[in-house]
C-alpha positions as CSV (number, residue, x, y, z in Angstrom):
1,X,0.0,0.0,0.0
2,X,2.8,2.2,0.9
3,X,4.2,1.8,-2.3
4,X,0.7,3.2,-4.3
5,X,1.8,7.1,-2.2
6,X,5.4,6.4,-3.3
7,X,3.9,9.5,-6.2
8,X,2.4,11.8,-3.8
9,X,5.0,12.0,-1.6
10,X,7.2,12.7,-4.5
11,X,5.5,15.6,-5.4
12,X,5.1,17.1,-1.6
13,X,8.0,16.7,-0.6
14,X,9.8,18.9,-3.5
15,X,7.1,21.3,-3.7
16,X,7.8,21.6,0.4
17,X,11.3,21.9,0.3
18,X,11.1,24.5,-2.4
19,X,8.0,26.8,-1.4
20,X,9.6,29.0,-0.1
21,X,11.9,31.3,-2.2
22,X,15.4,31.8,-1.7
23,X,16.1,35.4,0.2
24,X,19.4,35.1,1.0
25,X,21.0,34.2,-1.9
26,X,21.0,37.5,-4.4
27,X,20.3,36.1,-7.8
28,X,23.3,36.0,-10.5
29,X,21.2,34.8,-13.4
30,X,20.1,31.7,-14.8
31,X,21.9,28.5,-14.6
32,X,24.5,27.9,-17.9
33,X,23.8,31.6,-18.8
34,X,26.0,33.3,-21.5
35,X,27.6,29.8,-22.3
36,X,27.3,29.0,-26.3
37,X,25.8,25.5,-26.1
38,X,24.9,25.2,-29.7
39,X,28.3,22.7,-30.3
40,X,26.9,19.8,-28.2
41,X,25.7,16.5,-29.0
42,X,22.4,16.2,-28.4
43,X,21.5,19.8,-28.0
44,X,19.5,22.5,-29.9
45,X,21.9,24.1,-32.2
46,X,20.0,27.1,-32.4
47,X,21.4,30.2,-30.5
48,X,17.6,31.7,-30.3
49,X,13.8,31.1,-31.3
50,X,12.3,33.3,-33.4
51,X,9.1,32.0,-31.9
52,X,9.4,33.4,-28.2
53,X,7.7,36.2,-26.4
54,X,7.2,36.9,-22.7
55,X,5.0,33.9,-22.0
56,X,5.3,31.5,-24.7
57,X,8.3,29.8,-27.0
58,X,7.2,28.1,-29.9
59,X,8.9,25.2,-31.5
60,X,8.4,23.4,-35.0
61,X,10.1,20.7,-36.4
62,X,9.9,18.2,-39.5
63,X,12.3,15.4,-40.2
64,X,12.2,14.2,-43.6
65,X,14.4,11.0,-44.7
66,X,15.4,8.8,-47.9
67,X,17.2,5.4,-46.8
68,X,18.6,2.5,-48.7
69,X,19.6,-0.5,-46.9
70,X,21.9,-2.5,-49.5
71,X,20.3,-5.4,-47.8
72,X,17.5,-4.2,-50.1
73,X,14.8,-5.8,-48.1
74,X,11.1,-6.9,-50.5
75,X,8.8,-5.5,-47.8
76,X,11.0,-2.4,-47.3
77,X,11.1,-2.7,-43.7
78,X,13.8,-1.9,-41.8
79,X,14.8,-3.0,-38.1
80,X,16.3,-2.8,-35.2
81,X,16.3,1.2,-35.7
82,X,14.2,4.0,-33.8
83,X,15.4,6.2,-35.9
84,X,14.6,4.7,-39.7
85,X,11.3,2.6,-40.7
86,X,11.7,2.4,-43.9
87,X,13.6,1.4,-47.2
88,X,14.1,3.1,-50.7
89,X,11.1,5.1,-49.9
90,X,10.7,9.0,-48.7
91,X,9.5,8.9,-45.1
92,X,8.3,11.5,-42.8
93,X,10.1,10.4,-39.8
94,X,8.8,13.3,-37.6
95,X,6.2,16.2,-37.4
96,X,5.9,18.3,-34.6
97,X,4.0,21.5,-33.3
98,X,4.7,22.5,-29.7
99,X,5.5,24.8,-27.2
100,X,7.2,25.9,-23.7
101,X,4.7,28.5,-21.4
102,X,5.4,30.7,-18.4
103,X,3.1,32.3,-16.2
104,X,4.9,33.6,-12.6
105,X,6.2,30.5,-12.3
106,X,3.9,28.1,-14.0
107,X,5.5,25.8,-16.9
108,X,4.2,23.6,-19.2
109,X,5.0,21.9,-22.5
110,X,3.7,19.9,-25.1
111,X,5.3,18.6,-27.9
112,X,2.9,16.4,-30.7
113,X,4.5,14.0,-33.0
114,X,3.2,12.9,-36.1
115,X,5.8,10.3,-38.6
116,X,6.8,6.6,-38.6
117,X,8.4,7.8,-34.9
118,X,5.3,7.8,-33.5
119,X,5.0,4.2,-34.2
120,X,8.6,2.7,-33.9
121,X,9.0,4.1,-30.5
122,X,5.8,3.0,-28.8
123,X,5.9,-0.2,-30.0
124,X,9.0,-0.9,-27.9
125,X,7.2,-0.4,-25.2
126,X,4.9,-3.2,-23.6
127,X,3.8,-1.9,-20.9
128,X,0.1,-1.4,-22.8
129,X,-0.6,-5.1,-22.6
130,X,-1.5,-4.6,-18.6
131,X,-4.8,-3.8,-18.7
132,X,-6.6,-1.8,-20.9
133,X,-7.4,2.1,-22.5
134,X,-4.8,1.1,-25.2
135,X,-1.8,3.8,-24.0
136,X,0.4,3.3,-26.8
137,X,-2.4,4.9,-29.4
138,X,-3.2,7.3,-26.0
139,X,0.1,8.8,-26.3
140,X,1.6,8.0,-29.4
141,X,1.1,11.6,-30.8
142,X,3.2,13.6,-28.0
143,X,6.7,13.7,-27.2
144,X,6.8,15.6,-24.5
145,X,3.7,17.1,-22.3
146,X,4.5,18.0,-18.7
147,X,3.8,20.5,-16.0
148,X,4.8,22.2,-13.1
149,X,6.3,24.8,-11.5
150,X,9.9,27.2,-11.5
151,X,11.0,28.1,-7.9
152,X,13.5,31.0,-7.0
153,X,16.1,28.6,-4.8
154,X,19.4,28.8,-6.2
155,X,19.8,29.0,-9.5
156,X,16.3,27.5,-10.3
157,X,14.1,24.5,-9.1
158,X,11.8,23.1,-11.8
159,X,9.1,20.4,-10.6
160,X,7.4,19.1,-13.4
161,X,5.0,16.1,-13.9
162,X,4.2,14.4,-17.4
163,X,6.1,13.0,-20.1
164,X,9.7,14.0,-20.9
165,X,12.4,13.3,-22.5
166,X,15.2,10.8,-20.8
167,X,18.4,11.7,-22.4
168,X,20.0,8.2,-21.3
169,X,22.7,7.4,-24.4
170,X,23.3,11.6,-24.9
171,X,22.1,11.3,-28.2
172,X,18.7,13.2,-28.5
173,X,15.2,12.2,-29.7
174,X,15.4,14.9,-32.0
175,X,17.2,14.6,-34.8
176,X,18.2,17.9,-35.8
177,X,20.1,18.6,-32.3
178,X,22.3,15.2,-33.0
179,X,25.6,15.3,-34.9
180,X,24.7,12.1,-36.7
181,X,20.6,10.8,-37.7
182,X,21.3,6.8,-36.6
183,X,22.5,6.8,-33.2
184,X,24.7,3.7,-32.0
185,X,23.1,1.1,-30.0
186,X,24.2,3.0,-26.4
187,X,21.3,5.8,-27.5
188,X,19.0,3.6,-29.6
189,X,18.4,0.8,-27.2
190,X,18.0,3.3,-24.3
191,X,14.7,4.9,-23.4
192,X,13.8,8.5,-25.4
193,X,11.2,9.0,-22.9
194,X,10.1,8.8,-19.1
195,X,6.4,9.2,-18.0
196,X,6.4,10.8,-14.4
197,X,7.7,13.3,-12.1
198,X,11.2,15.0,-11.6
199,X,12.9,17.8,-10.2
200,X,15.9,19.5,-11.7
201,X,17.8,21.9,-9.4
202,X,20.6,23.8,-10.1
203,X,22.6,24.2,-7.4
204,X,24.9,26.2,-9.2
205,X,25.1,27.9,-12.1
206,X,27.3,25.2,-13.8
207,X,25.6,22.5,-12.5
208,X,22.1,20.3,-12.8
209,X,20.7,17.6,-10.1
210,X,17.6,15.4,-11.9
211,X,15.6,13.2,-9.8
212,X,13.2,10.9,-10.8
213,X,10.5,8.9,-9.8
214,X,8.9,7.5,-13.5
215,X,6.5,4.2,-14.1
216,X,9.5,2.2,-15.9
217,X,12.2,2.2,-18.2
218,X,10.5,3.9,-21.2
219,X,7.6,2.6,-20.3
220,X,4.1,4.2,-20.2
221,X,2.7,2.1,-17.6
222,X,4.2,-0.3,-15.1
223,X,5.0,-4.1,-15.4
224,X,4.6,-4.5,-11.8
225,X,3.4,-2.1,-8.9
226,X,7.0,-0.7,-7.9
227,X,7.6,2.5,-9.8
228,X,11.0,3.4,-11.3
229,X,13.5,5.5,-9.5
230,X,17.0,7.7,-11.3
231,X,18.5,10.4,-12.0
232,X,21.1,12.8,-13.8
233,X,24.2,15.1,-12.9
234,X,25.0,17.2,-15.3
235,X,27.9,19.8,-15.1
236,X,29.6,22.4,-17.2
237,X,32.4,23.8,-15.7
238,X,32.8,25.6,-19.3
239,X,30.9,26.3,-21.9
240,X,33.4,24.0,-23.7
241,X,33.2,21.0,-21.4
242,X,30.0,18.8,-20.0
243,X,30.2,15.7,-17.8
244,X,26.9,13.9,-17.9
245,X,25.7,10.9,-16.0
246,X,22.4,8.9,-16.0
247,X,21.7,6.1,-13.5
248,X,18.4,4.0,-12.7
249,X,16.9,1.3,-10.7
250,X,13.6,0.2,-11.5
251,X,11.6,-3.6,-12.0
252,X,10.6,-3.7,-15.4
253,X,10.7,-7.2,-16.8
254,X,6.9,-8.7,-17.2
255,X,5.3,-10.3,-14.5
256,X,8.8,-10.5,-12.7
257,X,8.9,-8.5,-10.4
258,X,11.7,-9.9,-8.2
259,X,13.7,-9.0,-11.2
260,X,16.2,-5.5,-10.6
261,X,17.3,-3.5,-13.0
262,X,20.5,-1.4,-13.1
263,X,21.6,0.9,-15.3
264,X,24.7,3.8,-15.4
265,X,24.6,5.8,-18.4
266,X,27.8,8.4,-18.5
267,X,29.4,10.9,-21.5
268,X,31.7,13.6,-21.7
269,X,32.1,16.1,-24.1
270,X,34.7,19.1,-25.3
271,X,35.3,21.3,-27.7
272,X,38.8,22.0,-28.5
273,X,38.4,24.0,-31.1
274,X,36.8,27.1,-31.7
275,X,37.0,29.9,-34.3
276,X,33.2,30.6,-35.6
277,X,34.5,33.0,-38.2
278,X,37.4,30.7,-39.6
279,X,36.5,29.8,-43.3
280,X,38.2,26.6,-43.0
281,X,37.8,24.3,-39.7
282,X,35.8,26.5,-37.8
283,X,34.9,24.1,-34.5
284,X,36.0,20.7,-33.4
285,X,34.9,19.3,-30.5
286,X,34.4,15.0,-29.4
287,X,31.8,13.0,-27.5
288,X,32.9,9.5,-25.6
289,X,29.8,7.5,-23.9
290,X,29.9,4.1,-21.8
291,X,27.2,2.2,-20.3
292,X,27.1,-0.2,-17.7
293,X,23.9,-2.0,-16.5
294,X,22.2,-5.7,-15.1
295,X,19.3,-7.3,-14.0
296,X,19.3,-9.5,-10.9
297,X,16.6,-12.1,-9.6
298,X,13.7,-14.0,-10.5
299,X,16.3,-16.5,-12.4
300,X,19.2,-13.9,-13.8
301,X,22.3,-12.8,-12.5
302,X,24.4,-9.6,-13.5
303,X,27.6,-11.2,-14.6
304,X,29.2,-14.5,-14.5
305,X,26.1,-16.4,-15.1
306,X,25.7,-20.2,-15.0
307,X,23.4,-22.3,-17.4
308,X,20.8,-22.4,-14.5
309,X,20.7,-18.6,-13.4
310,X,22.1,-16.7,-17.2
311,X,24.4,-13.9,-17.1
312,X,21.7,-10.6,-18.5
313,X,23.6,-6.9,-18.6
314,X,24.2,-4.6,-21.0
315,X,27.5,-3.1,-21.4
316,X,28.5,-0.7,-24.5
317,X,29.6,2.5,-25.8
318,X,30.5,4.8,-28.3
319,X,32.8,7.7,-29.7
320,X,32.0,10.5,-31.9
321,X,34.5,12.9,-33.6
322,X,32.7,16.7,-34.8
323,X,34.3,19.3,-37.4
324,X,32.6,21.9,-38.5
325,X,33.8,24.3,-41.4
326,X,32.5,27.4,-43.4
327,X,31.6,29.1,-40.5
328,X,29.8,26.1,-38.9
329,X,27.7,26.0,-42.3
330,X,29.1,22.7,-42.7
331,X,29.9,19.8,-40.5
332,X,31.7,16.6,-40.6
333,X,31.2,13.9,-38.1
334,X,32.6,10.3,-37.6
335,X,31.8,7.5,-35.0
336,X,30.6,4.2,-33.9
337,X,30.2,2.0,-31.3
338,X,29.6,-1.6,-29.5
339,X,27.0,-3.0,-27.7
340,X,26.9,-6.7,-25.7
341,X,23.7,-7.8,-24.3
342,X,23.1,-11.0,-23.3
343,X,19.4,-11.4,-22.0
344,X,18.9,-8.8,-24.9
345,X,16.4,-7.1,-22.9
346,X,17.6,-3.6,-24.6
347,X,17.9,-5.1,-27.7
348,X,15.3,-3.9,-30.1
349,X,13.9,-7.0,-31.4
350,X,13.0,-7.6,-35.2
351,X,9.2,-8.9,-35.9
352,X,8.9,-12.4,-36.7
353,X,6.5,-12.1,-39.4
354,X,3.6,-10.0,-40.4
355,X,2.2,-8.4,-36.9
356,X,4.2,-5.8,-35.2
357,X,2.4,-6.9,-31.7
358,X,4.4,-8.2,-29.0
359,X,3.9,-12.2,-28.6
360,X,0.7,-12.5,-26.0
361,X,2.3,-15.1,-24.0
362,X,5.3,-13.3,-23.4
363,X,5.2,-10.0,-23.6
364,X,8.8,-8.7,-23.6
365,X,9.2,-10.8,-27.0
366,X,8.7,-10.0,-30.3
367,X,5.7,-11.4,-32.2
368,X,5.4,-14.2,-35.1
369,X,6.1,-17.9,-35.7
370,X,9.7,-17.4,-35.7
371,X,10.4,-14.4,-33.1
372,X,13.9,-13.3,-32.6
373,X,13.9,-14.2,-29.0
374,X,14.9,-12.6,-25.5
375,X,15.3,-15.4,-23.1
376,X,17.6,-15.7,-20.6
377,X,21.2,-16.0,-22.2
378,X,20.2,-15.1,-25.1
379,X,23.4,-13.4,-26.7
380,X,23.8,-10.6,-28.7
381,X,26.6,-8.4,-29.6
382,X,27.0,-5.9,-32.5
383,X,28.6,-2.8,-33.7
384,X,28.2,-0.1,-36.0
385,X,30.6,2.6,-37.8
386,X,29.1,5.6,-39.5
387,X,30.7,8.9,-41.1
388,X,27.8,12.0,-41.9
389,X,28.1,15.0,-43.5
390,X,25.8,18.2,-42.9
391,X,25.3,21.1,-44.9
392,X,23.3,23.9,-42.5
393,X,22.8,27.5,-44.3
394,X,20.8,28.8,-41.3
395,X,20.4,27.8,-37.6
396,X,17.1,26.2,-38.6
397,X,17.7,23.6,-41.8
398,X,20.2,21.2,-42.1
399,X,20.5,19.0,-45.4
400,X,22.3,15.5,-44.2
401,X,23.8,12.9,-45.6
402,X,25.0,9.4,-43.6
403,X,26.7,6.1,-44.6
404,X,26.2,3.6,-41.5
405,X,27.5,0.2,-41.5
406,X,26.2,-2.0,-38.8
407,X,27.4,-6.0,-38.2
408,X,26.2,-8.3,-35.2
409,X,27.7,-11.8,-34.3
410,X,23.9,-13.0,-34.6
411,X,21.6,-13.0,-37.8
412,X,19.8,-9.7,-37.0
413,X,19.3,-7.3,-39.6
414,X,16.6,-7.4,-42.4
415,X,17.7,-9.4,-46.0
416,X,16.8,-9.6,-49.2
417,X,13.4,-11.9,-48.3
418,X,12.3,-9.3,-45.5
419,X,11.1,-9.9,-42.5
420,X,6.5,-9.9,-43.2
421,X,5.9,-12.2,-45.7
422,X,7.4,-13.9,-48.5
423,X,5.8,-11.3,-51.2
424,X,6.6,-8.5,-48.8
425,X,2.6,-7.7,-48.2
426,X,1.2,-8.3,-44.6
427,X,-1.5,-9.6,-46.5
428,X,0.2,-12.9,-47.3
429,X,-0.8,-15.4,-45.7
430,X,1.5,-17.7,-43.5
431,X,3.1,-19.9,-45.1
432,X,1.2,-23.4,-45.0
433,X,4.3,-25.0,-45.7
434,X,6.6,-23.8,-43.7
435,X,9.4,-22.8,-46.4
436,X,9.1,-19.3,-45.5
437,X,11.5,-17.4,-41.9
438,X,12.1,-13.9,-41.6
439,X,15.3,-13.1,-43.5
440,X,18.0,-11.8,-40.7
441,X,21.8,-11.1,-41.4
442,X,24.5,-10.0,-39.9
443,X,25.2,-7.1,-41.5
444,X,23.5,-4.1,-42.4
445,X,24.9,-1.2,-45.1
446,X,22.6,2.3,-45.4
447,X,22.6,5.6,-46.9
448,X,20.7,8.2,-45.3
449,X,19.4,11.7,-46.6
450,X,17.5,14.2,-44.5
451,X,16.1,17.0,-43.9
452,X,16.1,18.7,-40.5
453,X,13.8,21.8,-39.9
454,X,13.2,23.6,-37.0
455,X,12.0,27.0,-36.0
């Protein structure tokens, strides 16, 4: 019972520990004032909104893509990817009208999304299948949609409650504040979203404290009755520096809930060179991320498993190199990284044949005849390498265009024959027979071309 006010205490607690407004402390600004933050990873590039008054920010954004997977799947589906859906077609990967509001210390946001993101990230999530009111189509069209409220302490105390954006893997949701479009597994097989309640405070004016208290890993319900629990640190000594770390404890396998789950998601980030007005290399700047996390119980250990009780964490990472030239019209980045998941419950797991549902029995598996499993000791290690090249005339456009290579030790990635039916039309039936499997390899080629808007 306890454990159903575990919300509401949440939210008392930080709205009285903040009430009152800090008197003592004479106010120097906001937190990360006057640093240029445009250069980061995962960060709005923009230096200003054109869509801002007193009360109200405006944000629109459209992400546009072409892909073609020399795998040249029939059905032209693409997997193991939130960020593509699609092959040798053009996509509208994400639509969006929102905004931020102020009112004396009111906030809000919402965010809508409209694309083939608003399907390939909710149906990662499971969570739906407990009970009913179908939440994946509930919130499939935001992104973001929170509230709260700003208190004076410090450098600012924000208590919000909603939807938000996670940030786990440094790599953003939105694609146009990324230095590359297809993240490495570290961002793509970590969550984009949490649905809950946090508090940021800034302590300092270089320096955030997140906590949370969310319904699961990505997740908008629960698996089982204990909610989530993390948080972030996030520092910037420098405008040209940031230290970020992640970490989270919540139950989220199925109907498990003696099963833990761990998770430490950390990245640093510099720029080391800086000349805006240079016609040649005009910035350069690196980002490094490494993630470590388990699950423990209900028949799983962290590490050093045995056939009875499997070995299931996820360790991986990756490296990113930025240049930017012309006046940071045009930017060059290179990267990759490596992920190893045994358990794979991180992995995002290909369909098994036509329905994109989750099997009934077993909800943390994909669906089909022939699903590409997630039991215990199930193995699965990959990595990818991908170079991308950005022309941006203006702070709010940026033409792209990306060669990734992905390879995994286990068949994986969509072939020739698909992964739906053996026509490539979910109207086939299944195959009376038997003749016809999904079509997974072990290795993936793609070139990417988008277009990034956002004002």
């Amino acid at each position: 019972m306890k454990k159903n006010y575990l919300f509401l205490f949440f939210i008392f607690l930080s709205s009285y520990i903040f009430a009152q407004e800090d008197t003592t402390t004479k106010k120097k600004g906001e937190a990360f004032e006057g640093m240029d933050l445009t250069w980061l990873n995962g960060n709005d590039r923009r230096d200003s909104s054109v869509l801002k008054n007193k009360y109200i920010t405006g944000d629109i954004m459209v992400d546009v893509n072409y892909n073609y997977s020399f795998n040249n799947p029939i059905d032209n589906t693409i997997v193991g990817s939130t960020a593509i859906a699609r092959h040798n077609e053009m996509q509208l990967s994400f639509a969006s009208l929102g905004a931020e509001f102020f009112y004396e210390g009111a906030r809000a946001k919402i965010k809508t999304q409209f694309g083939t993101r608003s399907t390939v990230v909710p149906r990662n999530d499971f969570s739906p299948y407990r009970g009913q009111y179908d939440l994946a189509n509930v919130y499939r069209y935001l992104s973001e949609a929170y509230a709260g409220y700003h208190f004076k302490k410090w450098y600012g105390v924000n208590v919000d409650v909603g939807m938000f954006m996670s940030y786990v893997g440094l790599f953003s949701y939105y694609n146009a504040e990324n230095w590359a479009y297809q993240p490495s597994y570290t961002s793509d097989n970590t969550p984009w979203f949490f649905n809950g309640a946090r508090i940021q405070a800034f302590p300092t004016k270089n320096l955030k404290v997140e906590l949370w208290l969310i319904n699961g890993w990505q997740t908008y319900g629960k698996f089982n009755s204990m909610p989530g629990f993390g948080g972030q640190v996030l520092w910037r000594p420098k405008e040209y520096i940031q230290i970020l770390s992640n970490n989270y404890y919540g139950t989220d396998a199925a109907n498990i809930p003696q099963r833990k789950r761990v998770h430490t998601d950390n990245s640093f980030l510099l720029r080391y060179y800086n000349n805006p007005k240079a016609k040649g290399i005009s910035r350069a700047a690196f980002s490094t991320t490494f993630d470590v996390g388990f699950e423990e119980g209900g028949g799983v250990t962290a590490f050093n498993g045995t056939e009875n009780t499997p070995a299931q964490n996820f360790v991986s990472g990756m490296v990113y190199h930025r240049l930017w030239f012309n006046q940071n019209k045009i930017g060059w980045t290179i990267g990759g990284g490596f992920i190893n998941n045994p358990g794979r419950y991180l992995t995002l797991l290909p369909t098994g044949q036509a329905s994109p549902l989750p099997n009934p029995n077993n909800p943390t598996q994909s669906a089909g005849a022939f699903p590409f499993t997630a039991n215990a000791g199930d193995q699965f290690k990959a990595w990818d390498v991908s170079t991308t090249l950005d022309w941006m005339p203006n702070q709010s456009v940026t033409f792209r265009l990306e060669c990734v290579y992905r390879q995994a030790e286990q068949n994986y990635f969509a072939g020739r024959r698909g992964v739906t039916s053996s026509d490539g039309y979910l109207t086939t039936p299944v195959d009376p027979l038997g003749t016809w499997r999904p079509d997974l390899v072990k290795s993936e080629t793609r070139l990417i071309f988008a277009t990034l808007f956002r004002l």
